[in-house]
N, C-alpha and C positions, 0 to 999 in steps of 0.2 A: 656191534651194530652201528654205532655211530661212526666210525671209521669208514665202514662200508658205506656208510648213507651221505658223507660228507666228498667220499671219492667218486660216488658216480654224481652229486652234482657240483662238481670241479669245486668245492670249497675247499681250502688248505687247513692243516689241522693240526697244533702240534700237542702230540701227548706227554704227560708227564706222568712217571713212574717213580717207584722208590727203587728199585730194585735192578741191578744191572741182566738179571735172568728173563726180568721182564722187557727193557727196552730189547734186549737179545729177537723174543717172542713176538713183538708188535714188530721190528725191523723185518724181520722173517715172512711176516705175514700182509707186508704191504708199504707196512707206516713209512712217511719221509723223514719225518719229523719230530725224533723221542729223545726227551730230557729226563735224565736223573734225576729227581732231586736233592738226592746225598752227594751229587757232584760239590766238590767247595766251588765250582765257577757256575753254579746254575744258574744264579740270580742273571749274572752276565748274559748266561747263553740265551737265557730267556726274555732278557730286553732287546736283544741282539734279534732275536726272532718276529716276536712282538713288532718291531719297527720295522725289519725288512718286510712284514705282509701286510701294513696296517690292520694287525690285531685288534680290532677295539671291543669285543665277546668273548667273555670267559661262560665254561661251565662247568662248574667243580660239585664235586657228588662224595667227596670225604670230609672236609672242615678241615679244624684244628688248625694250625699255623698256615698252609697251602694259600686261603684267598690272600692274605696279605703279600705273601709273595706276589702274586698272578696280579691284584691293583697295582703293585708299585710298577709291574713292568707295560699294563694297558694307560693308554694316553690319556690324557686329561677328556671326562667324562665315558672314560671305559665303560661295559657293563661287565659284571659277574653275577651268574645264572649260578 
């Protein structure tokens, strides 16, 4: 739902997955923008992204170790939802 709600009002989106079945799934079905997180270069690909869109909104919906990634790579005064 939010992929879809995010593509018809032109916001950029990038999802993160654990699972290469799953980014396979969201590619398939639309997504531009799907990271690994079992990639060893995620942290990279995800500042990498982050900066090319001015990221500055996270919304993370599992915990555990994930926001800490997702702060380090939004800019000073990020938010994470």
């Amino acid at each position: 739902m939010m992929i879809k709600l995010f593509k018809e009002n032109k916001i950029g989106c990038i999802n993160i997955v654990r699972r290469q079945e799953q980014v396979d799934l969201l590619m398939n079905s639309g997504s531009e923008y799907v990271l690994n997180s079992n990639d060893p270069d995620f942290d990279k690909k995800l500042v990498a992204l982050t900066t090319k869109f001015g990221a500055s909104v996270a919304l993370e919906a599992v915990s555990g170790e994930m926001p800490g990634h997702i702060l380090n790579a939004l800019p000073r005064k990020g938010v994470l939802i």
